[in-house]
C-alpha positions as CSV (number, residue, x, y, z in Angstrom):
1,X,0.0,0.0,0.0
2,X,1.7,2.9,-1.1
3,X,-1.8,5.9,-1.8
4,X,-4.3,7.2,0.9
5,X,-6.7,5.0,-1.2
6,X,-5.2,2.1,-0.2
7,X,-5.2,2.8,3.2
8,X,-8.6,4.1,3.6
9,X,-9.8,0.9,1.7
10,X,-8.0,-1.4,3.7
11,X,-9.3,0.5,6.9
12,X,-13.0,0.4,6.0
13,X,-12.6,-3.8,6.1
14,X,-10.3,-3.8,9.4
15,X,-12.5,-1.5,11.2
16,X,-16.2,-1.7,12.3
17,X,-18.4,0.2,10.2
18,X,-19.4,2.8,13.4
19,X,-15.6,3.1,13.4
20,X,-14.6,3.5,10.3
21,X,-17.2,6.0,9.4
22,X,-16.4,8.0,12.8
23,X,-12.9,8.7,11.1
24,X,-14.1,9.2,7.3
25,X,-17.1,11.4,8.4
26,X,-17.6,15.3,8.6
27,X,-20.9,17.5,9.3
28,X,-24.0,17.7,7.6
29,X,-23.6,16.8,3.9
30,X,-20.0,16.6,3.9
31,X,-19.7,19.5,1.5
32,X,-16.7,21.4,3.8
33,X,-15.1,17.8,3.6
34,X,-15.2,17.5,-0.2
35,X,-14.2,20.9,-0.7
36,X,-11.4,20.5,1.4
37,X,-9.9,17.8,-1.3
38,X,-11.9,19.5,-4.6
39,X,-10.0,22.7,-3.8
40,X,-6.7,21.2,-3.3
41,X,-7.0,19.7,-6.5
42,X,-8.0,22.6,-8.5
43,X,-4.7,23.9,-7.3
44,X,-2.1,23.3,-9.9
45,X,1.7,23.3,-9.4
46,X,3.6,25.0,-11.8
47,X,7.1,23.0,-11.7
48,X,10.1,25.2,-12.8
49,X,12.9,23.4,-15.3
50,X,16.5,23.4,-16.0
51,X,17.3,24.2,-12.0
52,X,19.7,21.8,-11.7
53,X,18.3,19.9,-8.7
54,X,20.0,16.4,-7.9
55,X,18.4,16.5,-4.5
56,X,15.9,18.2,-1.8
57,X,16.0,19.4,1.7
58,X,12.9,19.1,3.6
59,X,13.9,20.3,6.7
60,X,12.9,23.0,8.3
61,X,12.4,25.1,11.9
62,X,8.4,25.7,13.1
63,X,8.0,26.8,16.3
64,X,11.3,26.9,18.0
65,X,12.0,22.8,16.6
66,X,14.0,21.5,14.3
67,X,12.2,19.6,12.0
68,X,13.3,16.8,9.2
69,X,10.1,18.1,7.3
70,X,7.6,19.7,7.8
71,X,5.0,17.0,8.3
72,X,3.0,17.0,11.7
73,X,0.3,14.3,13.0
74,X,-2.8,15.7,13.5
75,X,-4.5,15.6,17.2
76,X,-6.9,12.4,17.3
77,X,-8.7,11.8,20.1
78,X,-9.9,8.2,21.2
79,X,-7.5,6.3,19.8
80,X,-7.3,2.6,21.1
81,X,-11.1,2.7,18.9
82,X,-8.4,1.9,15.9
83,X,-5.8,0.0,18.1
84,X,-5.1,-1.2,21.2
85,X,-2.2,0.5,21.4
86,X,-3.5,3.6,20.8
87,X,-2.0,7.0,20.8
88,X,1.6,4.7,22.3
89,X,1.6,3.1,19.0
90,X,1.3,6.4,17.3
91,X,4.0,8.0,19.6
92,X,6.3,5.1,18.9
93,X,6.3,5.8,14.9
94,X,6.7,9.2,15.4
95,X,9.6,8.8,17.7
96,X,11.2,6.4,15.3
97,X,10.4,9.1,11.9
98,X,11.2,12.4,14.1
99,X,7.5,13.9,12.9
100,X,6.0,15.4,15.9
101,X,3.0,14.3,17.1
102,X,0.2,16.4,18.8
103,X,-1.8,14.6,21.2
104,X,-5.0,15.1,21.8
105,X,-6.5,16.6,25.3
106,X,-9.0,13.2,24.8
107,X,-6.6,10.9,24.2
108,X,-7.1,7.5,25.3
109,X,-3.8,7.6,27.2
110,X,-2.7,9.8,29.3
111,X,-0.4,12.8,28.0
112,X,2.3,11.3,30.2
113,X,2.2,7.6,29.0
114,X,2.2,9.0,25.2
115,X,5.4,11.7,25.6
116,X,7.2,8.6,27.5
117,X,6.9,7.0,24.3
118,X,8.0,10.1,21.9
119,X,11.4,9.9,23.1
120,X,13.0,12.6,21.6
121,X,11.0,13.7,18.7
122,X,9.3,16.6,19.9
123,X,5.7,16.4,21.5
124,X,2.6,19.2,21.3
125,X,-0.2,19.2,23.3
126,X,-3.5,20.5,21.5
127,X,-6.2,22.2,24.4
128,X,-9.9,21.6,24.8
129,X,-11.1,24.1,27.4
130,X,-13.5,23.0,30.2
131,X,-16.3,24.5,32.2
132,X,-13.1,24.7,35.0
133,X,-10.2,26.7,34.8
134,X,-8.0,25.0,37.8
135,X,-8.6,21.4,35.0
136,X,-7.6,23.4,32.4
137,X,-4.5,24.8,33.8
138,X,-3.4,21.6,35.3
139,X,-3.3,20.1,32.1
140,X,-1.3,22.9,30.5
141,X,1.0,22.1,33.4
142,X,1.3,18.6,32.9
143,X,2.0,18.9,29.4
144,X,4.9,21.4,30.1
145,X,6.2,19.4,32.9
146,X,6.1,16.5,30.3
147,X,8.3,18.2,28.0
148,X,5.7,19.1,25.5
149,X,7.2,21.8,23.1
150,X,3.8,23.9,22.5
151,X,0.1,24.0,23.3
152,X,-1.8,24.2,20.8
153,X,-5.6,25.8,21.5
154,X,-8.7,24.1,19.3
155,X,-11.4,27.2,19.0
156,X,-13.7,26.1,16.5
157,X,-15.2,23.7,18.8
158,X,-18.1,25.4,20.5
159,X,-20.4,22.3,20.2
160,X,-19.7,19.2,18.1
161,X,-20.8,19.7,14.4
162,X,-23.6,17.1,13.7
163,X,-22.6,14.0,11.8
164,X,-25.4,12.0,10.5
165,X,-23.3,8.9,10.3
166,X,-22.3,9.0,13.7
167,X,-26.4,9.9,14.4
168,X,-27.4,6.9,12.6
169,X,-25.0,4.5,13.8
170,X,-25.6,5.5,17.3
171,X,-21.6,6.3,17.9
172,X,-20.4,6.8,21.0
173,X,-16.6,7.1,21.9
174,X,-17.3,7.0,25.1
175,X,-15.0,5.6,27.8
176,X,-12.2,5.6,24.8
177,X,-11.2,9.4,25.3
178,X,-10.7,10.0,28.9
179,X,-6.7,9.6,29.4
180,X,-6.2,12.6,30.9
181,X,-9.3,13.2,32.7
182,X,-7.9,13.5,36.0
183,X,-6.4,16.5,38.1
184,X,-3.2,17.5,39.7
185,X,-4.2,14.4,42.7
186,X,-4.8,11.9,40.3
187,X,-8.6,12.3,41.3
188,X,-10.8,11.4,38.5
189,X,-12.0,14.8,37.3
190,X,-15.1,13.4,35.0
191,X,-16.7,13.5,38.9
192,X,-16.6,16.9,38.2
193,X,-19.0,16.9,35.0
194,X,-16.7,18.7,33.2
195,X,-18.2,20.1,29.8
196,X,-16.6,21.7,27.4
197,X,-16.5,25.5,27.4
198,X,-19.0,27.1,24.8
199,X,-18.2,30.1,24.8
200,X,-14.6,30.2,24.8
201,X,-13.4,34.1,23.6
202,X,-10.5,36.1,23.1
203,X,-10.3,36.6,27.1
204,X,-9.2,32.3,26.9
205,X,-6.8,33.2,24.8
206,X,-5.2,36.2,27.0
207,X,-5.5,33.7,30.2
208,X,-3.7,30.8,28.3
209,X,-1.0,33.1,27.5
210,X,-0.6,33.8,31.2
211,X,-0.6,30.5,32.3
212,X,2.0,29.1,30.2
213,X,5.9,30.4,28.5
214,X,5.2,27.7,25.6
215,X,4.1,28.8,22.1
216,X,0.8,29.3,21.6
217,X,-0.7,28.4,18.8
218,X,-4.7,28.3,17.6
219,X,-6.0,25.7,15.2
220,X,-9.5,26.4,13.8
221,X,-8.5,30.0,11.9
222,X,-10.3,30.3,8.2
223,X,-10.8,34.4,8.7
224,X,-7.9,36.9,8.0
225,X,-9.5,39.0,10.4
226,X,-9.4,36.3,13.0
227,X,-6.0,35.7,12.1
228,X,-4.6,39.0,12.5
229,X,-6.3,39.7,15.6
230,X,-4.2,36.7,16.7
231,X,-1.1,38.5,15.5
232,X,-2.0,41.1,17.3
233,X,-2.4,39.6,21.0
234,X,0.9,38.0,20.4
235,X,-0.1,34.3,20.0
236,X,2.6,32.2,18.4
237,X,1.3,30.5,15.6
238,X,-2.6,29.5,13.9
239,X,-3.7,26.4,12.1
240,X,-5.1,27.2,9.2
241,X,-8.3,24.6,9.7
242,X,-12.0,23.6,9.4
243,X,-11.8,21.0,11.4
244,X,-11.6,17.8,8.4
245,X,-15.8,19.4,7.5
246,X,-16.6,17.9,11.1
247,X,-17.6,20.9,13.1
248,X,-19.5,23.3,10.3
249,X,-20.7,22.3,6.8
250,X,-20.7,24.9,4.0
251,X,-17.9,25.9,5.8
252,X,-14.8,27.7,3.7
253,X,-12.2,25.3,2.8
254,X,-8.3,25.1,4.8
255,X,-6.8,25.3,1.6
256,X,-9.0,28.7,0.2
257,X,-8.5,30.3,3.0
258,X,-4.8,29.7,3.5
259,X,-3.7,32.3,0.8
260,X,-5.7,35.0,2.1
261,X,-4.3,34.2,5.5
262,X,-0.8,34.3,4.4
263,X,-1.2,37.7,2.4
264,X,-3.0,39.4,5.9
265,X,-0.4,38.1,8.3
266,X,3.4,39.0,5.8
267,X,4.4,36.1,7.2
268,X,4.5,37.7,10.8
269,X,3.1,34.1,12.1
270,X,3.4,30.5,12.4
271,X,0.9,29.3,9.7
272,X,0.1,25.1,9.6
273,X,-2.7,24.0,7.9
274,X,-5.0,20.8,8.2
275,X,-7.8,19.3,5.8
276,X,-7.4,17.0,3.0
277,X,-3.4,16.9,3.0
278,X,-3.2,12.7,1.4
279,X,-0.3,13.6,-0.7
280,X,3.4,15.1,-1.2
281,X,2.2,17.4,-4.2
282,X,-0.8,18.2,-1.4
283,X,1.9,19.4,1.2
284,X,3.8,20.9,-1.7
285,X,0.6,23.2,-2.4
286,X,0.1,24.2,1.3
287,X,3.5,25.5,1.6
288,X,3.5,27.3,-1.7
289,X,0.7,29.4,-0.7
290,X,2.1,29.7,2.9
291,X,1.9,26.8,5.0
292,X,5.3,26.6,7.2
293,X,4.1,22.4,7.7
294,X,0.9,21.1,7.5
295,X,-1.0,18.7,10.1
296,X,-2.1,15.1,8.7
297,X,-5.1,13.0,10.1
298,X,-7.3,10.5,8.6
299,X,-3.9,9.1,6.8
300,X,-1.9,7.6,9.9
301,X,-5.7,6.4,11.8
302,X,-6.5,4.4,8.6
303,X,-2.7,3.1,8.8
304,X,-2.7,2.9,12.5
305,X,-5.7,0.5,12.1
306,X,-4.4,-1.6,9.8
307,X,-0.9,-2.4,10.5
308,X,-0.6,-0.9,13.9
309,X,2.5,1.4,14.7
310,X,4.8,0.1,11.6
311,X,1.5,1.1,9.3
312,X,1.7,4.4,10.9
313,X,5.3,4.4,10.0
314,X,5.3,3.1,6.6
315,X,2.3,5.6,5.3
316,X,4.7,8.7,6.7
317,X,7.8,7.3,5.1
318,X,5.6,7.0,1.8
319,X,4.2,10.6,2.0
320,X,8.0,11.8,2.9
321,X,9.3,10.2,0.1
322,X,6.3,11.5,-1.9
323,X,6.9,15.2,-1.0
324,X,10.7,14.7,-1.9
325,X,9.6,13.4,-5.8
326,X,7.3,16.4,-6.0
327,X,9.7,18.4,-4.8
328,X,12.5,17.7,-7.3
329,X,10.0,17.1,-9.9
330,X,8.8,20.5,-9.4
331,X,12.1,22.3,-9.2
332,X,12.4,23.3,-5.8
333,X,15.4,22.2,-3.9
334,X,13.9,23.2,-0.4
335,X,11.2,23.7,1.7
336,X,12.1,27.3,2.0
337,X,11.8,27.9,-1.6
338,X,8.2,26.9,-1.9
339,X,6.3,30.5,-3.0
340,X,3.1,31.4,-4.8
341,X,4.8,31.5,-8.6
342,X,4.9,27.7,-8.5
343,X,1.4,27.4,-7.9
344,X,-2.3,28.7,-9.6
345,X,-5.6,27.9,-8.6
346,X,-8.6,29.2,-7.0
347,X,-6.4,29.6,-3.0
């Protein structure tokens, strides 16, 4: 297995269908979802000739790491629903590739357990903010005391989007996402009905901030506007994201918004990007129009539940060695030469 296809194929038969579909699915009528890939595909690279290329460098530096490309792994929550390993299968590959991984805040492991496994490929912790601040702070101090090298806040996560699949298969990942549901005494903090904060604001941001010397970085940002008002309250970095389609259909796509982004900000911030990345010329894209490394998800989960922790490592080796083919092919011999003249399209 060597495409995405193949993966997600192979998934659909080693998975339950409630499973599987919990992974493939997104809001409403999966428009955001599809747009997130139609989009990427109306993008066209424009490869440059005659550069006199024998070889690429993907390396490059986000966020205060050293990076041997700039390839991330998404935040997943509920892991062990794929394998029983879980999130420590997923740390193991990404310790042995050096492609960080950002853990979820409902993981199926703890944050602890999973950086153990990381060794010393650098670790993120992405945020959910609770209906108590004292949880919320403890786990941003847990994940610095566990050497994690950023936070990274989800805000487009009032409520959950509505996914009929999920609706129809009566899905619950219950019991399968509550690693780190526990406070600074180890007491079990679900007694404390934690729900997740709806009305999270700009104020969250400004209290995160104090709470914590790590980057900062928000992933859910499709608005210029919401990106520079980012800039301007000195976060760190913003994924460019919708979410994979799951939270709002009809929603603009990652990839649309990213240029727009890119041209508000100068290149004054951190920019990832997540939604629809399956392929090196996909990465290739993001950066051109801005992306300093891009966040992949559905990929290593279809991977992870087929072949465990050396399928997760074998799909990232694949798109690695993808991204270096379209790289040469393309005529750019680095990372940091990736701009807007090699690429057209609607973004």
């Amino acid at each position: 297995m060597c495409l995405f296809s193949d993966w997600e194929s192979a998934a659909s038969k080693a998975l339950s269908k409630e499973n599987f579909d919990y992974v493939q699915e997104a809001a409403g009528d999966e428009l955001t979802s599809k747009d997130n890939r139609s989009d990427l595909d109306r993008c066209k690279i424009i490869p440059r000739i005659l550069r006199g290329i024998a070889g690429v460098d993907t390396s490059t530096s986000v966020l205060g790491m050293n990076l041997p490309s700039p390839i991330m792994l998404a935040p997943v929550g509920g892991q062990e629903l794929f394998d029983a390993g879980g999130e420590l299968s997923v740390a193991k590959a990404s310790s042995r590739l050096g492609i960080p991984m950002v853990v979820s805040t409902v993981s199926s492991y703890s944050l602890e357990s999973i950086s153990s496994q990381l060794g010393n490929t650098d670790g993120i912790f992405q945020l959910y903010m609770f209906n108590d601040d004292e949880f919320n702070r403890s786990l941003v101090e847990r994940a610095e005391n566990s050497g994690y090298k950023s936070i990274i806040f989800t805000v487009d996560g009032p409520t959950i989007g509505r996914r009929p699949r999920s609706i129809k298969n009566g899905f619950s990942n219950e019991g399968h996402t509550s690693g780190n549901m526990f406070g600074k005494n180890n007491e079990k903090a679900l007694g404390k009905q934690l729900k997740l904060k709806c009305d999270i604001s700009w104020s969250d941001v400004d209290k995160l901030r104090e709470w914590t010397s790590l980057p900062v970085v928000l992933k859910g940002i499709v608005s210029p506007l919401d990106a520079t008002e980012a800039m301007d309250r000195g976060v760190d970095g913003i994924v460019v994201s919708n979410h994979g389609g799951r939270q709002l259909d009809g929603a603009i796509s990652s990839i649309s918004a990213l240029g727009t982004i890119n041209r508000a900000t100068k290149g004054e911030i951190t920019i990832l990007l997540d939604g629809g990345i399956r392929s090196g010329s996909d990465i290739l894209k993001a950066l051109c129009l801005g992306a300093d490394a891009v966040l992949i998800g559905r990929l290593y989960v279809y991977a992870l539940s087929v072949a465990g922790s050396k399928g997760v490592e074998k799909a990232l080796v694949d798109l690695l060695s993808d991204l270096q083919i379209s790289m040469l092919n393309s005529g750019i011999s680095s990372v940091k030469e990736a701009d807007p003249s090699y690429i057209t399209g609607p973004a």
